[in-house]
LONU-442283 format. One line per field, with one value per residue: residue in one letter; z, y, x of N, C-alpha, C in turn. Coordinates in steps of 0.05 Angstrom, whole numbers, plus 5000, padded with zeros to 4 digits. Example, Ala and Ser with C-alpha at 12.3 -4.5 7.8 and 13.67 -1.06 7.14 Angstrom:
REM residues 2
residuo = A, S
n.z = 5156, 5142
n.y = 4886, 4955
n.x = 5264, 5257
ca.z = 5156, 5143
ca.y = 4910, 4979
ca.x = 5246, 5273
c.z = 5156, 5157
c.y = 4934, 5001
c.x = 5264, 5258
This chain:
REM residues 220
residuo = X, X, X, X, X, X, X, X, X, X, X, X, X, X, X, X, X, X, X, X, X, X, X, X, X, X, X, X, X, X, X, X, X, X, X, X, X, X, X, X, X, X, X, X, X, X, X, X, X, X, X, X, X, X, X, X, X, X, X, X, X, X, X, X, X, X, X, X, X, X, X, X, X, X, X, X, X, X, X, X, X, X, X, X, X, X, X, X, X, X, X, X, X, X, X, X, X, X, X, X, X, X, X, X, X, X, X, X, X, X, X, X, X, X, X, X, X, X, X, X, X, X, X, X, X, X, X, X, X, X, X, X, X, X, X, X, X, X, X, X, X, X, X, X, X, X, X, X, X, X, X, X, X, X, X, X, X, X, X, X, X, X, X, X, X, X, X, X, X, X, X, X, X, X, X, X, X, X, X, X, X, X, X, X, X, X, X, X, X, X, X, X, X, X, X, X, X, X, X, X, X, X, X, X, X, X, X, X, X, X, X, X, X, X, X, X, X, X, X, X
n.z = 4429, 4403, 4402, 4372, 4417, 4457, 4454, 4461, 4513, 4543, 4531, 4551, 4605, 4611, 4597, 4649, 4683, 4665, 4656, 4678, 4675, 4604, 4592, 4543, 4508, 4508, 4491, 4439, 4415, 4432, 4395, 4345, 4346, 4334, 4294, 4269, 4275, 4257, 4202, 4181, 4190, 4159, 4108, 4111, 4099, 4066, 4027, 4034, 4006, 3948, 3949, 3958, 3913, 3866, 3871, 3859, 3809, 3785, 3802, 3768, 3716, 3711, 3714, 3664, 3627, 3638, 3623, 3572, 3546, 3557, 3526, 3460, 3401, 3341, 3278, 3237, 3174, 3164, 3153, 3119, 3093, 3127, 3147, 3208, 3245, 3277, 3334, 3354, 3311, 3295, 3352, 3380, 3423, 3481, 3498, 3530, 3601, 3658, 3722, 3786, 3842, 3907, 3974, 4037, 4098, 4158, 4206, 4257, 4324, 4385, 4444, 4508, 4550, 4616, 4674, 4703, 4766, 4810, 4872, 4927, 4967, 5012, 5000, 4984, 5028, 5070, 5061, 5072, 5088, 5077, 5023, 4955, 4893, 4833, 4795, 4743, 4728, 4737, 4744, 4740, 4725, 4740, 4709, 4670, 4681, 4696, 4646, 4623, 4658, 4641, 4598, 4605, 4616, 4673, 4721, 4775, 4830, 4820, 4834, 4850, 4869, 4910, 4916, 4919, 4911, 4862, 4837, 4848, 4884, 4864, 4863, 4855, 4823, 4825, 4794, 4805, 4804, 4817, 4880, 4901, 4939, 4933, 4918, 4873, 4857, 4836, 4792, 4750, 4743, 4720, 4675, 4641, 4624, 4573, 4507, 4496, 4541, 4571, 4560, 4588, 4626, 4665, 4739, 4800, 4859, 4935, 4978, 5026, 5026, 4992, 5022, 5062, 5030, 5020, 5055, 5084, 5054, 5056, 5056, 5004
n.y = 3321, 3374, 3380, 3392, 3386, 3387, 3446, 3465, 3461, 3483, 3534, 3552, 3540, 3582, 3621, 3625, 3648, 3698, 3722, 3769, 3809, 3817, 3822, 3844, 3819, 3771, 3778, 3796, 3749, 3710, 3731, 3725, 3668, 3664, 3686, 3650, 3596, 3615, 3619, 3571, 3542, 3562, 3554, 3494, 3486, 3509, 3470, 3426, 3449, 3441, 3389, 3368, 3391, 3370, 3322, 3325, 3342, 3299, 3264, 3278, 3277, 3227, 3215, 3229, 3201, 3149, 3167, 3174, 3128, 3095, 3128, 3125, 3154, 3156, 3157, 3197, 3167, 3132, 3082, 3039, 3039, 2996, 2970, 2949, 2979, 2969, 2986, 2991, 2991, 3045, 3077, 3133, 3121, 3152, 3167, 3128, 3144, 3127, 3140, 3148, 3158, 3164, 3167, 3179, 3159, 3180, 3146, 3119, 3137, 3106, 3139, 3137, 3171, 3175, 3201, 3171, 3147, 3191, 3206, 3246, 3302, 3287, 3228, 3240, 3252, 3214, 3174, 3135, 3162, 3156, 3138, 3152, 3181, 3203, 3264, 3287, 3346, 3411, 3454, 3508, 3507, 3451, 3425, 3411, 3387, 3336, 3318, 3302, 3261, 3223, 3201, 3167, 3104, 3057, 3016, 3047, 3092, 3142, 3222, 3286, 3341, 3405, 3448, 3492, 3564, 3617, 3678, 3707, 3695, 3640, 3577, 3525, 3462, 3391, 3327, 3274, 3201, 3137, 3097, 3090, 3048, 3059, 3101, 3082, 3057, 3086, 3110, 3078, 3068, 3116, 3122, 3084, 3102, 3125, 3153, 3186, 3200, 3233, 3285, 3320, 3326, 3291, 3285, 3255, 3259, 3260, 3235, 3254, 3312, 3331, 3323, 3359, 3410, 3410, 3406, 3461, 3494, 3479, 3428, 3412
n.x = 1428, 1395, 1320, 1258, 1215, 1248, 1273, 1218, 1206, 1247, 1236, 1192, 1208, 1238, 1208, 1167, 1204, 1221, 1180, 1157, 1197, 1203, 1157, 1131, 1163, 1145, 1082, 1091, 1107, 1066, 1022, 1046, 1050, 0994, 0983, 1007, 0985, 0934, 0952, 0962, 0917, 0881, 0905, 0906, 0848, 0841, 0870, 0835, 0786, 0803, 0814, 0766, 0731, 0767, 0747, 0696, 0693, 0710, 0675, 0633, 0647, 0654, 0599, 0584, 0600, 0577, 0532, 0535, 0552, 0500, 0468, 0482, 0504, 0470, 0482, 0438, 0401, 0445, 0418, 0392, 0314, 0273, 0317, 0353, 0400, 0467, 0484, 0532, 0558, 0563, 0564, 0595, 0653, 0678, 0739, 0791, 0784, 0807, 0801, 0834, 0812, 0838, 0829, 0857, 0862, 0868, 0907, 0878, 0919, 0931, 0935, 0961, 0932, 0926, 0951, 1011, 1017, 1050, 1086, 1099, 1127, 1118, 1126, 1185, 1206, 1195, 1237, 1301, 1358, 1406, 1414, 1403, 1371, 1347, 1345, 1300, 1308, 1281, 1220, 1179, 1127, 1086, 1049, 1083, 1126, 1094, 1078, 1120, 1139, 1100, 1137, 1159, 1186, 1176, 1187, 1200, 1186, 1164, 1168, 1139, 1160, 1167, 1222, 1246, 1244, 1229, 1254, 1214, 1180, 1154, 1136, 1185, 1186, 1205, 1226, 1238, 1258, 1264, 1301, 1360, 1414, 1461, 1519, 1540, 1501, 1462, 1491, 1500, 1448, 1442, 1474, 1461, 1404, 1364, 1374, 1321, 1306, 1356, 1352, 1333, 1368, 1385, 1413, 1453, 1423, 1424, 1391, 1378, 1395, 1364, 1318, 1328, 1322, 1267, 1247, 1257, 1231, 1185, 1131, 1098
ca.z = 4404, 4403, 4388, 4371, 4436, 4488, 4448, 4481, 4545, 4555, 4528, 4575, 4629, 4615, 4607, 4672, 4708, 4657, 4637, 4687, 4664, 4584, 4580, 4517, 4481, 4502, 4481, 4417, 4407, 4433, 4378, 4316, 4340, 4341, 4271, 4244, 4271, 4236, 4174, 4181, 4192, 4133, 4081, 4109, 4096, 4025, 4015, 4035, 3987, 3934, 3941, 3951, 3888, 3848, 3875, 3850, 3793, 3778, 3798, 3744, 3687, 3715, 3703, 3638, 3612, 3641, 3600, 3538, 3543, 3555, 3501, 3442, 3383, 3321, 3256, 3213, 3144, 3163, 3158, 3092, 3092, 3140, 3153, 3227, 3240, 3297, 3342, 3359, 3293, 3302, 3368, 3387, 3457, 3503, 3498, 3562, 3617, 3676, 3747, 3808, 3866, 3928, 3997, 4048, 4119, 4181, 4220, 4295, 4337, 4410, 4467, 4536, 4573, 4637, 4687, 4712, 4789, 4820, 4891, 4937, 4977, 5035, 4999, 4992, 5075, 5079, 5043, 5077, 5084, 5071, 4996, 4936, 4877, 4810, 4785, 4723, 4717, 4747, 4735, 4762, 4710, 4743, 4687, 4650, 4691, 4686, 4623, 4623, 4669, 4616, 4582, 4629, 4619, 4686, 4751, 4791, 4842, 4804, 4849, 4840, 4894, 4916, 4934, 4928, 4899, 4840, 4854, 4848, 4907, 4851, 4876, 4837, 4828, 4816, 4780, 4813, 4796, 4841, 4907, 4906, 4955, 4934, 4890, 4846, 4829, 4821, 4780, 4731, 4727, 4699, 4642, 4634, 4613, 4525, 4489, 4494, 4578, 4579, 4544, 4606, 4644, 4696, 4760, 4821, 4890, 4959, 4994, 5048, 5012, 4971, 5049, 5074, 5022, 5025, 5097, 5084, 5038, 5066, 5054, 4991
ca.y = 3331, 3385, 3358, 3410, 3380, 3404, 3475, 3484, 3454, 3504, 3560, 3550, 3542, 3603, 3643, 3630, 3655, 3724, 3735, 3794, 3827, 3815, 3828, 3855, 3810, 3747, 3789, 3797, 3722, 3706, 3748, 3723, 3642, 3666, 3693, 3625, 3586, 3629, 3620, 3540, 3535, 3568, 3534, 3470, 3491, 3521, 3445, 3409, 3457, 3434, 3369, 3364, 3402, 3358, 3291, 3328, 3347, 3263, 3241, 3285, 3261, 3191, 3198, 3239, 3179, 3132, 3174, 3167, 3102, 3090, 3130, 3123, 3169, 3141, 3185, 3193, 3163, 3113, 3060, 3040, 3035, 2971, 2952, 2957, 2987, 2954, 3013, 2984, 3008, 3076, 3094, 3149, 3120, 3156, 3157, 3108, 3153, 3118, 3163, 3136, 3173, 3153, 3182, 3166, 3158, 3176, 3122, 3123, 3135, 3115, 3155, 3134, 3204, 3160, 3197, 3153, 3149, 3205, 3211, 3279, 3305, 3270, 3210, 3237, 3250, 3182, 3155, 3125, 3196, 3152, 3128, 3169, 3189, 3218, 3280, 3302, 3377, 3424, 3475, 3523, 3484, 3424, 3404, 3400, 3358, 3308, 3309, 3291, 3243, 3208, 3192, 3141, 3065, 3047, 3016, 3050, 3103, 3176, 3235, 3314, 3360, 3438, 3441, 3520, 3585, 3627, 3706, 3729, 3673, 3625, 3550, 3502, 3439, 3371, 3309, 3248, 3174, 3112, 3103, 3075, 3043, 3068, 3128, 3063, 3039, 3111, 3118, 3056, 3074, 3143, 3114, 3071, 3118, 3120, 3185, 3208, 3205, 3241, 3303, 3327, 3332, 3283, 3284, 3244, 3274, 3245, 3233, 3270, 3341, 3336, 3329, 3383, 3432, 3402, 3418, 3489, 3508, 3476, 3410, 3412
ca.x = 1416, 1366, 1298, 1238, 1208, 1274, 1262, 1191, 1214, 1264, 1217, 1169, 1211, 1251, 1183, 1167, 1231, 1222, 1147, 1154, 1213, 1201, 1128, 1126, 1169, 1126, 1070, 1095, 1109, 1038, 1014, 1058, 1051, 0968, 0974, 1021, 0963, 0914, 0950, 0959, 0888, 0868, 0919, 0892, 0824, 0844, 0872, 0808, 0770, 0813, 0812, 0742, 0728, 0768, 0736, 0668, 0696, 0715, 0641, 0625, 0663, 0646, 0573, 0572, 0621, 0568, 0504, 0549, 0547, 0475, 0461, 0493, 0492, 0477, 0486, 0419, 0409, 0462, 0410, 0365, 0284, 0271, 0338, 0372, 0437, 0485, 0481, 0566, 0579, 0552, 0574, 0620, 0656, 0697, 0764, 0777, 0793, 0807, 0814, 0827, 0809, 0855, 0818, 0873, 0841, 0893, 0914, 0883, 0935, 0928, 0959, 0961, 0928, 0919, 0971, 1026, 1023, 1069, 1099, 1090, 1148, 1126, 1148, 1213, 1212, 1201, 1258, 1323, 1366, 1432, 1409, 1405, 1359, 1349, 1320, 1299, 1301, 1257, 1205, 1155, 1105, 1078, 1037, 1100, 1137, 1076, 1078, 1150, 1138, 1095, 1150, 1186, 1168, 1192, 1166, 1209, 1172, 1169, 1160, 1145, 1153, 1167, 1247, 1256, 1234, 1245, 1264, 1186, 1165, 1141, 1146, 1194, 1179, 1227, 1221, 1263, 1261, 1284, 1315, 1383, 1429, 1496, 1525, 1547, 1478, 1450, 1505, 1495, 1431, 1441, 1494, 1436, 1381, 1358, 1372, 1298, 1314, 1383, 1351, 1328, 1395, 1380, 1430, 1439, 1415, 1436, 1365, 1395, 1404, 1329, 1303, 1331, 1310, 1235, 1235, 1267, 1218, 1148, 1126, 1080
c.z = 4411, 4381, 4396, 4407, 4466, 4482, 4471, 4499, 4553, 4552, 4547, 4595, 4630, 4618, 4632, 4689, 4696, 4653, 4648, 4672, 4629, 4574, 4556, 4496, 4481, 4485, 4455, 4400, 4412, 4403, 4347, 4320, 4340, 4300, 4253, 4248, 4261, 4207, 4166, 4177, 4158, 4115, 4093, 4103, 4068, 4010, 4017, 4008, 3961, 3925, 3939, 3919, 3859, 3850, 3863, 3818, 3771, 3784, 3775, 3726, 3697, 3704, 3671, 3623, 3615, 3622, 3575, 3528, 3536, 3534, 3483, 3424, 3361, 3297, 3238, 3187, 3143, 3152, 3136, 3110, 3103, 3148, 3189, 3227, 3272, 3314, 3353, 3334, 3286, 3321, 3379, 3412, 3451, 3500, 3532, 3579, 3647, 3701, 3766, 3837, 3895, 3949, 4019, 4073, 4142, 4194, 4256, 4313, 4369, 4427, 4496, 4555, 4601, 4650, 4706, 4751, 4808, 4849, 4894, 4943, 4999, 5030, 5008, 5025, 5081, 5073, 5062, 5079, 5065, 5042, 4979, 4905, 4845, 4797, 4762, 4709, 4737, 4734, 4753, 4746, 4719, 4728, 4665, 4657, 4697, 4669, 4603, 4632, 4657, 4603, 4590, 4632, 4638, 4710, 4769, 4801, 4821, 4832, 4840, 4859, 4895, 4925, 4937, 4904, 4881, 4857, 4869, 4866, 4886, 4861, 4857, 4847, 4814, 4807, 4789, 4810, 4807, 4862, 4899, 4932, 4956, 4904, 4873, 4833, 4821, 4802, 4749, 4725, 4711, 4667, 4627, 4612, 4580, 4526, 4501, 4527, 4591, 4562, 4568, 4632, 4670, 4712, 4782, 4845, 4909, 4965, 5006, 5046, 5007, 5004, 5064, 5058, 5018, 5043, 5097, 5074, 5042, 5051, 5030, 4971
c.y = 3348, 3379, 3389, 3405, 3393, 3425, 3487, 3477, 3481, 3531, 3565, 3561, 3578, 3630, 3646, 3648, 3692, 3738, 3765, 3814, 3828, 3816, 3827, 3836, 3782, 3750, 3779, 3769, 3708, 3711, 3734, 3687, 3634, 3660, 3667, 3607, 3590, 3610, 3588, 3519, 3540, 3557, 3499, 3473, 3500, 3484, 3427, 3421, 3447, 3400, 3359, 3374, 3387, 3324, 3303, 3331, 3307, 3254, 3261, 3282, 3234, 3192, 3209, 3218, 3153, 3137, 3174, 3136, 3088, 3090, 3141, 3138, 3153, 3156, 3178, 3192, 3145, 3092, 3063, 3032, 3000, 2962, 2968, 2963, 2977, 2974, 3019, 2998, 3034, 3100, 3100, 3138, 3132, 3152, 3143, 3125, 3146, 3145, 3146, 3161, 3156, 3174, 3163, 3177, 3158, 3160, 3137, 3108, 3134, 3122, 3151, 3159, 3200, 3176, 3177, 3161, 3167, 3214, 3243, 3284, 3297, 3251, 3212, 3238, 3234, 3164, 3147, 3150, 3180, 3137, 3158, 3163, 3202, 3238, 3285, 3332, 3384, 3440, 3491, 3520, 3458, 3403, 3393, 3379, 3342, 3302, 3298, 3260, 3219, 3188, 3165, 3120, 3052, 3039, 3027, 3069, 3136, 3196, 3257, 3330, 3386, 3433, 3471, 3536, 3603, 3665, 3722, 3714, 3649, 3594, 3530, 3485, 3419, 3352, 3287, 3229, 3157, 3124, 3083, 3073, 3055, 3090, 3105, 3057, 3060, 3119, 3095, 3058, 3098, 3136, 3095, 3079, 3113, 3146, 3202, 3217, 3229, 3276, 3332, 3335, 3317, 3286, 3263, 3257, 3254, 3255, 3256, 3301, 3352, 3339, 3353, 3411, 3433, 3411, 3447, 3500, 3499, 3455, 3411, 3391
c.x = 1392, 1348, 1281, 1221, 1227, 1275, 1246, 1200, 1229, 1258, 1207, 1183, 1227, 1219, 1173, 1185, 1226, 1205, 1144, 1173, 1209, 1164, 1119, 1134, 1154, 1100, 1056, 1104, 1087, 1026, 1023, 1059, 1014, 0966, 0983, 0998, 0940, 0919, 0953, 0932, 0873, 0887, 0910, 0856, 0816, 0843, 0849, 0797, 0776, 0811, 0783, 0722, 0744, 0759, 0711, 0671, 0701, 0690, 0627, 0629, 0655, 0622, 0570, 0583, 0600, 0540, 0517, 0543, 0523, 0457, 0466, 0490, 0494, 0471, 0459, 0423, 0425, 0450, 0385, 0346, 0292, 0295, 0348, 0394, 0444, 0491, 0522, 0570, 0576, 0560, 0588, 0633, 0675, 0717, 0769, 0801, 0796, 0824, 0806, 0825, 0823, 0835, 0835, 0859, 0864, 0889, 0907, 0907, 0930, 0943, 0937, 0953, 0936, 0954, 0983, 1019, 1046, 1062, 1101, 1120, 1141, 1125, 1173, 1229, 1213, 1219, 1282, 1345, 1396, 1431, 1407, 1379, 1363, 1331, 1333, 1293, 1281, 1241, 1187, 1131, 1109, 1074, 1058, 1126, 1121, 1077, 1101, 1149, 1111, 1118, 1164, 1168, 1193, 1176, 1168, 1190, 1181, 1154, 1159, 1133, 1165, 1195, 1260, 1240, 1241, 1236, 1232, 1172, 1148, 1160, 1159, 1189, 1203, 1212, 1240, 1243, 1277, 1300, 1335, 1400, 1453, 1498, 1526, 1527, 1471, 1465, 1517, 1472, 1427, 1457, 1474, 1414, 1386, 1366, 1355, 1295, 1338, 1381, 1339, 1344, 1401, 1410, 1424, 1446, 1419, 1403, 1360, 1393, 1368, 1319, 1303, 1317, 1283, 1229, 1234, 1246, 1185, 1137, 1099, 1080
C-alpha cells in the first residue's frame, strides 16, 4: 500500500540520484512546497485570530449580562409616595444565554528521538561469511536510513554501511537487520515482518556477498 510516508522516501531518494540532471525542476518544487507552507501558516494564523476574537467577543457578553444583573432597571413612577417597589418585579433580565466556550488543549505526544544503536560495516566484516542477513533498502541519505531505522522494535543487531556508489561518486549506504544461520530462518523471518516493515522492500543478503562489496568499495 502506498502510504504518504513511502512517497517522501522515494522522493528523496530519487532526488539524490537526479538533483544534477533536473536542477530546475527540483528548484521549482522547492519553490511551490515554500509557498504551500507559506500559505498553511497563514490560514492557521487567520484561524487563531478567529477564534480568539470570538472567545473575546463571549467574555464580553458574559460581563454585560453580569452588569445587567447587578443593576437592575426599574421604571419611574412605578412606585407611590413612601411605598417600596420589589425591584424582582421591575426588572428587565436577559434572555438566558448560555455559551460555552470549549478551549481544546493538544495531547502531548511523546516520541522516542534517542537513536537506536546502529552497527558500522566493520560489523558486517566481522560476521560469519557462511550466514545471511537482511537489508532494508538503501540510500545516499544516511540520516534517512536512521530514521528508518527508528522504526524497528527489535533487539536484533541493526547495521548501516557504504556497499557502492551512485554514477556522480556519491556513497550509498544500506540498512540490514539480524544474522541468520540458514536461508530458512532468514527466510521466516522476512514472511514474518508487519506491513509498516515490508514497505521498504527488505531482501535477504548472503553475509558473504555484503563483504565483498564493503571491501570493494572502502570500509566506511
Amino acid at each position: 500500500m502506498i502510504t504518504p510516508y513511502k512517497i517522501t522516501r522515494r522522493y528523496r531518494r530519487y532526488r539524490f540520484y537526479n538533483q544534477d540532471a533536473y536542477r530546475s525542476l527540483f528548484l521549482a518544487l522547492d519553490v511551490s512546497f515554500f509557498l504551500i507552507k507559506v500559505a498553511v501558516i497563514a490560514g492557521l494564523l487567520l484561524l487563531a485570530f478567529k477564534l480568539y476574537s470570538n472567545y473575546s467577543n463571549t467574555q464580553n457578553t458574559t460581563m454585560e449580562a453580569s452588569a445587567t444583573l447587578k443593576s437592575p432597571s426599574i421604571e419611574p413612577g412605578s412606585a407611590g409616595a413612601g411605598q417600596t417597589t420589589d425591584p424582582s418585579e421591575n426588572t428587565e433580565l436577559p434572555e438566558h444565554n448560555e455559551t460555552t466556550a470549549l478551549i481544546s488543549t493538544p495531547k502531548t505526544q511523546s516520541i522516542d528521538t534517542e537513536s537506536k544503536p546502529l552497527e558500522t560495516g566493520r560489523w558486517v566484516l566481522e560476521q560469519d561469511n557462511s550466514k545471511y542477513t537482511i537489508q532494508f533498502g538503501s540510500s545516499p541519505d544516511r540520516q534517512l536510513l536512521i530514521q528508518d531505522a527508528q522504526q524497528f522494535d527489535s533487539t536484533e543487531p541493526m547495521a548501516i554501511y557504504v556497499f557502492k556508489r551512485t554514477p556522480t561518486n556519491r556513497p550509498v549506504y544500506g540498512l540490514a537487520r539480524g544474522v541468520y544461520d540458514s536461508l530458512d530462518h532468514a527466510s521466516q523471518s522476512l514472511t514474518q515482518l508487519p506491513p509498516e516493515l515490508k514497505i521498504f522492500d527488505p531482501w535477504i543478503r548472503p553475509i558473504n556477498k555484503l563483504q565483498d562489496q564493503i571491501r570493494d568499495i572502502g570500509l566506511q
